[in-house]
Chimera marker file (.cmm) of the C-alpha trace (Angstrom):
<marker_set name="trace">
<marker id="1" x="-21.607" y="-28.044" z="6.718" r="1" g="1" b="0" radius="0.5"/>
<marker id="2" x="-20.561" y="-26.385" z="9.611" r="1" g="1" b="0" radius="0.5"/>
<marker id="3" x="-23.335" y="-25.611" z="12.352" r="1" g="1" b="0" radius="0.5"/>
<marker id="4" x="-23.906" y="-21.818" z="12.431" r="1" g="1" b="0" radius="0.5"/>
<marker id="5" x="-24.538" y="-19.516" z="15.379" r="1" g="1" b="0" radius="0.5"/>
<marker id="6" x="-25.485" y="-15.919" z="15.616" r="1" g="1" b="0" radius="0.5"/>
<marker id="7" x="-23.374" y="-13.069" z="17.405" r="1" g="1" b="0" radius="0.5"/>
<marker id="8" x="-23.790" y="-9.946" z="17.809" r="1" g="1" b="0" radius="0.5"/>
<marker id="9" x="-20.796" y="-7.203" z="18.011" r="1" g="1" b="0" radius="0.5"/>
<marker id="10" x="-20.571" y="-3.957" z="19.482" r="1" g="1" b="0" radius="0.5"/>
<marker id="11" x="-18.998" y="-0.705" z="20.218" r="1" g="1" b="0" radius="0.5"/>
<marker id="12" x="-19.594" y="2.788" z="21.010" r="1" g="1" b="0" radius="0.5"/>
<marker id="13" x="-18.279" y="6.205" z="21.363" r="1" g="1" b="0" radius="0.5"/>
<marker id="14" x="-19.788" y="9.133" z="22.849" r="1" g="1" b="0" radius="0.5"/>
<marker id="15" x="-21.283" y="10.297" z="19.515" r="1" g="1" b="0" radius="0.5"/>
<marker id="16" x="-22.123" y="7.091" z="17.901" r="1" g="1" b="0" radius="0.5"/>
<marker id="17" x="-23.239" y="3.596" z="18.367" r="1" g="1" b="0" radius="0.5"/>
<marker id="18" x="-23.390" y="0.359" z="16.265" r="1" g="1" b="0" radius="0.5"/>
<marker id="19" x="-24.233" y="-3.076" z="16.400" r="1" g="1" b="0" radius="0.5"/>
<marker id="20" x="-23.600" y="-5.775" z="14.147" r="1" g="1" b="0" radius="0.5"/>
<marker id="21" x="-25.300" y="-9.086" z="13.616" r="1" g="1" b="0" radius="0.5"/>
<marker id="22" x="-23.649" y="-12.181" z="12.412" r="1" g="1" b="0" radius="0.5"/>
<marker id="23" x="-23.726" y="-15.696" z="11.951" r="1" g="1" b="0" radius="0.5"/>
<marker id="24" x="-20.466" y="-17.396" z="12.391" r="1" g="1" b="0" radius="0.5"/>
<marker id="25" x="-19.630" y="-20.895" z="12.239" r="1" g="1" b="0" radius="0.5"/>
<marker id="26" x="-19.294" y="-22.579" z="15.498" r="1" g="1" b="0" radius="0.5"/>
<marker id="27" x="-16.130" y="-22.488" z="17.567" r="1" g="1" b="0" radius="0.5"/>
<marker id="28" x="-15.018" y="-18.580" z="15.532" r="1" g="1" b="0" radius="0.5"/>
<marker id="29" x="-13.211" y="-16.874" z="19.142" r="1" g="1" b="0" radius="0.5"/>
<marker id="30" x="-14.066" y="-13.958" z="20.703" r="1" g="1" b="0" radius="0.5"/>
<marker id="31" x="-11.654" y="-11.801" z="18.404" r="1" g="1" b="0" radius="0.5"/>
<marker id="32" x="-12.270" y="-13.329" z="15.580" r="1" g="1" b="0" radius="0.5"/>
<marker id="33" x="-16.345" y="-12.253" z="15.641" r="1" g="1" b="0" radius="0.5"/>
<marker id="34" x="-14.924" y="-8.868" z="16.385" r="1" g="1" b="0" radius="0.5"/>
<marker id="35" x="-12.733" y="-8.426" z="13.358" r="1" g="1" b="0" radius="0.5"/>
<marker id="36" x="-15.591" y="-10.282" z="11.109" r="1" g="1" b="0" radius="0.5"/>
<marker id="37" x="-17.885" y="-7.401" z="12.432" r="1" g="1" b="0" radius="0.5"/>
<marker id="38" x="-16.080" y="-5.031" z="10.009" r="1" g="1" b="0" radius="0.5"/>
<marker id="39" x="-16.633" y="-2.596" z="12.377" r="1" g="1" b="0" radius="0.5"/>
<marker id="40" x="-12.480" y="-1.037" z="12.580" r="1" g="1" b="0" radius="0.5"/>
<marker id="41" x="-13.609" y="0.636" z="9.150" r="1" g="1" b="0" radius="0.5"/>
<marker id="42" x="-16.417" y="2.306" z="10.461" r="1" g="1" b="0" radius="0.5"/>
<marker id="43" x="-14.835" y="3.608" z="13.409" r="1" g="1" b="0" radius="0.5"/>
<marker id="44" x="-11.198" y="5.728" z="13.309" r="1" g="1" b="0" radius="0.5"/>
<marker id="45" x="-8.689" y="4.591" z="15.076" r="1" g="1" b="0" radius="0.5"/>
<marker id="46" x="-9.920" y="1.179" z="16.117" r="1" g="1" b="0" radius="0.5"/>
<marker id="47" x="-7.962" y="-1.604" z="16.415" r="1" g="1" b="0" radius="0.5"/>
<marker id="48" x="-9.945" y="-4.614" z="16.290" r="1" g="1" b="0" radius="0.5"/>
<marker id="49" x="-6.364" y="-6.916" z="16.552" r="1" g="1" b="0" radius="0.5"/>
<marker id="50" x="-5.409" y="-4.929" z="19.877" r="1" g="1" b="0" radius="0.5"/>
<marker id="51" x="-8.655" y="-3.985" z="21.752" r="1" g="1" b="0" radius="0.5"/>
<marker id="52" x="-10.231" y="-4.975" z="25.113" r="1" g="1" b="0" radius="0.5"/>
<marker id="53" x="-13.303" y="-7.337" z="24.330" r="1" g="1" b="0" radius="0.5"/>
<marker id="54" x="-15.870" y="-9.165" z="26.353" r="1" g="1" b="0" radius="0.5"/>
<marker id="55" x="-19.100" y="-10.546" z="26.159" r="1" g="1" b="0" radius="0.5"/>
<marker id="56" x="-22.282" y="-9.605" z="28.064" r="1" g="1" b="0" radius="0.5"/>
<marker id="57" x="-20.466" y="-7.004" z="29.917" r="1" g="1" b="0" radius="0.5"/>
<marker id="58" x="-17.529" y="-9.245" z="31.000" r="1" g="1" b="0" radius="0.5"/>
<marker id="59" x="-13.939" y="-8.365" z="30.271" r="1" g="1" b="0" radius="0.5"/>
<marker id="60" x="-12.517" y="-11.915" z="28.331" r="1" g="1" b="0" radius="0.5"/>
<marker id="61" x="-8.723" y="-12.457" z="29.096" r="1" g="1" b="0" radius="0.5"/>
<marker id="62" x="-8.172" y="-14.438" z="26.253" r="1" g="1" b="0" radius="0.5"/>
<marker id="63" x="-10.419" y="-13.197" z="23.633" r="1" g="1" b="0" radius="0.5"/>
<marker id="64" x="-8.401" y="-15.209" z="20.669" r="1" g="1" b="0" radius="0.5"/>
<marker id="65" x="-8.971" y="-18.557" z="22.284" r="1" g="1" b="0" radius="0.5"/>
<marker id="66" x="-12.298" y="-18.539" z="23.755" r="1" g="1" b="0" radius="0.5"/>
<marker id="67" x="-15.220" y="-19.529" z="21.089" r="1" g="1" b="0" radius="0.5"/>
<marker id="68" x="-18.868" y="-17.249" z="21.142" r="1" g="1" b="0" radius="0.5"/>
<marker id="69" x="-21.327" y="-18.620" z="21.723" r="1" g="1" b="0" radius="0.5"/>
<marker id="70" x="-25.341" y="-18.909" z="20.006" r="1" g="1" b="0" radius="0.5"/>
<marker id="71" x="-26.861" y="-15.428" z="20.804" r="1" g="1" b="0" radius="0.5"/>
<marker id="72" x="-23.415" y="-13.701" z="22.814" r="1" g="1" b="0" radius="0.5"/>
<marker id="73" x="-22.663" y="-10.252" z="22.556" r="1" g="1" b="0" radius="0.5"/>
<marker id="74" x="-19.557" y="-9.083" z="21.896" r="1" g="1" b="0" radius="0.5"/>
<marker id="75" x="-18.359" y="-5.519" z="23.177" r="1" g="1" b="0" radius="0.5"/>
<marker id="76" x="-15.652" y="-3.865" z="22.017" r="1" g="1" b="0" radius="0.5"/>
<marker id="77" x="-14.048" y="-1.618" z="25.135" r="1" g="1" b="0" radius="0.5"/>
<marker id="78" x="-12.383" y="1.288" z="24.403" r="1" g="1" b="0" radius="0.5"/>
<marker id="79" x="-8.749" y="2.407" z="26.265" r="1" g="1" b="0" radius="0.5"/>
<marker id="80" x="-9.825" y="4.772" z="29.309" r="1" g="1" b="0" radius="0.5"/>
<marker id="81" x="-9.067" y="8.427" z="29.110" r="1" g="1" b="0" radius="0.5"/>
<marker id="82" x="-8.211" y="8.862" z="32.969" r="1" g="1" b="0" radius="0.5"/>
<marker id="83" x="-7.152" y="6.572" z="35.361" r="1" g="1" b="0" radius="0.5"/>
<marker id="84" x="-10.111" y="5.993" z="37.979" r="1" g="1" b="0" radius="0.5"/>
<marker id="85" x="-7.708" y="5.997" z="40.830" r="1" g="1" b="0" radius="0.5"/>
<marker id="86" x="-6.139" y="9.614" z="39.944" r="1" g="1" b="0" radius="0.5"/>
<marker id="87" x="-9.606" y="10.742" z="39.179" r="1" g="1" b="0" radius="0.5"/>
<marker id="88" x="-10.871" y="9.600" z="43.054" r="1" g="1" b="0" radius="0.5"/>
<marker id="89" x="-7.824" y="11.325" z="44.468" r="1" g="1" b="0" radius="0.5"/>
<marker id="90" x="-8.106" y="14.416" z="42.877" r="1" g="1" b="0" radius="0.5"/>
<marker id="91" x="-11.748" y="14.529" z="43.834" r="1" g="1" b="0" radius="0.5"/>
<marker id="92" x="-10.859" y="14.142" z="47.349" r="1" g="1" b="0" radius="0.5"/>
<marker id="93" x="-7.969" y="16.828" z="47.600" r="1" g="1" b="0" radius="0.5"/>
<marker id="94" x="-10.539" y="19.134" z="45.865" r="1" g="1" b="0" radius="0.5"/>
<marker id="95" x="-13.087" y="18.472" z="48.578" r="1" g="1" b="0" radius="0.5"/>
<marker id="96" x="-10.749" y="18.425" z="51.507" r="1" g="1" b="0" radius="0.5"/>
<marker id="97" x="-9.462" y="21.773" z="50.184" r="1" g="1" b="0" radius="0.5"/>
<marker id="98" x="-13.012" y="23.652" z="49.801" r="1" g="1" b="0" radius="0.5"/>
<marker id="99" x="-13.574" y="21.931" z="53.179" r="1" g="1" b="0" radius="0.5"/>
<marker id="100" x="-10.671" y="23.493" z="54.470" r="1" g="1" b="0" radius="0.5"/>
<marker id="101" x="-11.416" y="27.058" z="53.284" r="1" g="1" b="0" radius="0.5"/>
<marker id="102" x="-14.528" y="27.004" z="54.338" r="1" g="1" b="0" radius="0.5"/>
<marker id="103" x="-13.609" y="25.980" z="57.786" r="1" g="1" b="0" radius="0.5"/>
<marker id="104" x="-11.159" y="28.976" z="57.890" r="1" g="1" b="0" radius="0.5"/>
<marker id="105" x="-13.680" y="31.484" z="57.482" r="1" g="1" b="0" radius="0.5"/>
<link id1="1" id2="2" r="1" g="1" b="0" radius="0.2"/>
<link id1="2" id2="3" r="1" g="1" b="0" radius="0.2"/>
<link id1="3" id2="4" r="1" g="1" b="0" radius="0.2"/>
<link id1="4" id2="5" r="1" g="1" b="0" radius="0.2"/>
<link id1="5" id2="6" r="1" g="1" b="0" radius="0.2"/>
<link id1="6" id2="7" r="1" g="1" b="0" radius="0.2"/>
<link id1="7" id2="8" r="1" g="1" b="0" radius="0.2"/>
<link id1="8" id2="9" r="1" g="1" b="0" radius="0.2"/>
<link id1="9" id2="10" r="1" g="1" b="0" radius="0.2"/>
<link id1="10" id2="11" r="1" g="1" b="0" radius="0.2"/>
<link id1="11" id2="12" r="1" g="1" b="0" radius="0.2"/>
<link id1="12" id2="13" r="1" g="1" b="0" radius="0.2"/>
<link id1="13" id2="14" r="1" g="1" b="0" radius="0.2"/>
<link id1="14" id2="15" r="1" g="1" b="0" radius="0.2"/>
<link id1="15" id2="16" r="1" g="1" b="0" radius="0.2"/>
<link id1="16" id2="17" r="1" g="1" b="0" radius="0.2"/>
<link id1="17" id2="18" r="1" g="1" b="0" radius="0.2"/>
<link id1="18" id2="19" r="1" g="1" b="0" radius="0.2"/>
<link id1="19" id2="20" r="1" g="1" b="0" radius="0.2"/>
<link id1="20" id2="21" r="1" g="1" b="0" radius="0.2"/>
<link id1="21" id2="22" r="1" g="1" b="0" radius="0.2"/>
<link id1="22" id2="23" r="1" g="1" b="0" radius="0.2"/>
<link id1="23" id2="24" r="1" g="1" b="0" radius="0.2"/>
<link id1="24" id2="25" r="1" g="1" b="0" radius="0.2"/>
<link id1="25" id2="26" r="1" g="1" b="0" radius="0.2"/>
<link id1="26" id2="27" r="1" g="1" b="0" radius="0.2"/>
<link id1="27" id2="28" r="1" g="1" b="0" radius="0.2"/>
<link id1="28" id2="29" r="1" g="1" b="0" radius="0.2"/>
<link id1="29" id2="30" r="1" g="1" b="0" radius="0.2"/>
<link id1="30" id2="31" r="1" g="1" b="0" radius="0.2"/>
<link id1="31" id2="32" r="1" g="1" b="0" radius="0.2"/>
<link id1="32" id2="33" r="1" g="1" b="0" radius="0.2"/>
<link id1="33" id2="34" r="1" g="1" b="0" radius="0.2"/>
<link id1="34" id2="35" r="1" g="1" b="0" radius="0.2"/>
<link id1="35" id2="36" r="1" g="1" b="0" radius="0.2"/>
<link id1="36" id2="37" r="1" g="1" b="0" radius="0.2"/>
<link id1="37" id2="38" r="1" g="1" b="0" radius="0.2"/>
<link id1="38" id2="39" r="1" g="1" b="0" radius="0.2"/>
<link id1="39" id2="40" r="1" g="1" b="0" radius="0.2"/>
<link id1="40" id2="41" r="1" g="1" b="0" radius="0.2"/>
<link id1="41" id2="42" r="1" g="1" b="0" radius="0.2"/>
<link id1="42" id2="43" r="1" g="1" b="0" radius="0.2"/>
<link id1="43" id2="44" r="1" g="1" b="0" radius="0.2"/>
<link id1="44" id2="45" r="1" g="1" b="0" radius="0.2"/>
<link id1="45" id2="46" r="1" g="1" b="0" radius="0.2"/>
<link id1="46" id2="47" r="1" g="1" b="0" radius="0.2"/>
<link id1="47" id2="48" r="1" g="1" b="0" radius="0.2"/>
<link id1="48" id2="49" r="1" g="1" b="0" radius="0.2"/>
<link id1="49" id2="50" r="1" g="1" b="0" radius="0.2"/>
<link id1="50" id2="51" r="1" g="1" b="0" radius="0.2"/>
<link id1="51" id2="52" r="1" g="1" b="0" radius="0.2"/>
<link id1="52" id2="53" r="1" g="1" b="0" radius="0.2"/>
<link id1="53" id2="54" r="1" g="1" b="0" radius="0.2"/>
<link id1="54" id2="55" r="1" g="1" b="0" radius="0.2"/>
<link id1="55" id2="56" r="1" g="1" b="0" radius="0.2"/>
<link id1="56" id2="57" r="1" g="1" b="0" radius="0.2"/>
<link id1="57" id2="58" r="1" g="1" b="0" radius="0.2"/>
<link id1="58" id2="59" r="1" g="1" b="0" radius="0.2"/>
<link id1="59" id2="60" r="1" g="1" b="0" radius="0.2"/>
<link id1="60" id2="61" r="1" g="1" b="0" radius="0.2"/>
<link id1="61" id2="62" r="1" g="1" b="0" radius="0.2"/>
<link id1="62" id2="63" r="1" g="1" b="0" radius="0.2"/>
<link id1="63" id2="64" r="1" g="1" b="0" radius="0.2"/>
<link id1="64" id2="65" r="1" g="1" b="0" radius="0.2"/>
<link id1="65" id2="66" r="1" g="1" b="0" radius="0.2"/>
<link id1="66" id2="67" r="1" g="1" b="0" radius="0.2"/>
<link id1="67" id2="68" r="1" g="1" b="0" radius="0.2"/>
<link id1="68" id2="69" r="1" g="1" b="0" radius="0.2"/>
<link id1="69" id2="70" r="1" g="1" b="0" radius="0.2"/>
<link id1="70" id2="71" r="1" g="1" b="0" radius="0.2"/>
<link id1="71" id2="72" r="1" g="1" b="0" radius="0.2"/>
<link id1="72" id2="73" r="1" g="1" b="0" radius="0.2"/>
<link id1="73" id2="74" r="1" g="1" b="0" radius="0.2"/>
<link id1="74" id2="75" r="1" g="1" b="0" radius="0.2"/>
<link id1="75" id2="76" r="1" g="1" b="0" radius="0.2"/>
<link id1="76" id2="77" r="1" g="1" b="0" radius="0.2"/>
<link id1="77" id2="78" r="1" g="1" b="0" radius="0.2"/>
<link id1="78" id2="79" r="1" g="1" b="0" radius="0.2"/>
<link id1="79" id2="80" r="1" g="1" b="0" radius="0.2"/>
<link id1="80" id2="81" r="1" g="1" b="0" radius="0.2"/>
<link id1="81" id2="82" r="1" g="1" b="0" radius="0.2"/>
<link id1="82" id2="83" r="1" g="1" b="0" radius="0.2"/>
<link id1="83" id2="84" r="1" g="1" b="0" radius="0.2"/>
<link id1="84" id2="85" r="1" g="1" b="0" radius="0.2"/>
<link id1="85" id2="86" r="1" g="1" b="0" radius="0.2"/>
<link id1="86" id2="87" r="1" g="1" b="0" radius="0.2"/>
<link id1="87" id2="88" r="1" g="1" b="0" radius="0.2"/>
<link id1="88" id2="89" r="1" g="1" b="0" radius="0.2"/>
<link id1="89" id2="90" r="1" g="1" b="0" radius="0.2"/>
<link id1="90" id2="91" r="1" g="1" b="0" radius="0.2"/>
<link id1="91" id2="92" r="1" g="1" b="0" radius="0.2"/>
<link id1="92" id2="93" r="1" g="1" b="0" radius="0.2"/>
<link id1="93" id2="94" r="1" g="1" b="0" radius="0.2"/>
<link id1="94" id2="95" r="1" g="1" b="0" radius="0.2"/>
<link id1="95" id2="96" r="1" g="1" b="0" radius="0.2"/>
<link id1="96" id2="97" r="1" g="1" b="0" radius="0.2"/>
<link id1="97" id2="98" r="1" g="1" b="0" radius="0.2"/>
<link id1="98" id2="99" r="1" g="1" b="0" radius="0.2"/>
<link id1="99" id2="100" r="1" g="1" b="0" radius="0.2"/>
<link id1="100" id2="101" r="1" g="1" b="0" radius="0.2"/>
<link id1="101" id2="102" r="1" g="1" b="0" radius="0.2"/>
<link id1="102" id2="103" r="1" g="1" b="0" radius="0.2"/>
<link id1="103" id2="104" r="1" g="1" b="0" radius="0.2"/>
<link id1="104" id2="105" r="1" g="1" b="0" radius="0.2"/>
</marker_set>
């Protein structure tokens, strides 16, 4: 019999959270826990084959060939709405501009 190890899974949206505890035999990858977690049907739109994951709060590059290990947690990331970098620079304009017309007046 194959030794067993326990995982957790995870993912979030604004309005709702869930976590999912497994066992898993050892060596089951990254992606593989993810789409064992079920947790595509609970969610709309998720794409368990497709999505960011990482473990512990650290992005995996190769989530189909790296193996969880005893007590890992598994996130689930969803795609950003905004890129960070248009975000910062839009920021700044806005700041430079109220700077600006206030320094006119």
């Amino acid at each position: 019999m194959a030794e067993m190890i326990h995982v957790e899974v995870v993912f979030a949206t604004p309005q709702k959270q869930q976590i999912v505890a497994l066992e898993l035999p050892a060596g089951t990858s990254v992606r593989e826990a993810a789409l064992k977690s079920g947790l595509d049907a609970q969610f709309e739109g998720l794409d368990l084959a497709k999505a960011d994951l990482g473990v512990f709060g650290k992005a995996v590059p190769k989530p189909d060939d790296t193996p969880v290990a005893n007590g890992d947690r598994v996130e689930i990331y969803r795609p950003l709405i905004a890129d960070p970098k248009e975000v910062r620079k839009q920021r700044a304009a806005k700041v430079k501009a109220r700077q600006e017309a206030e320094g006119r007046r």
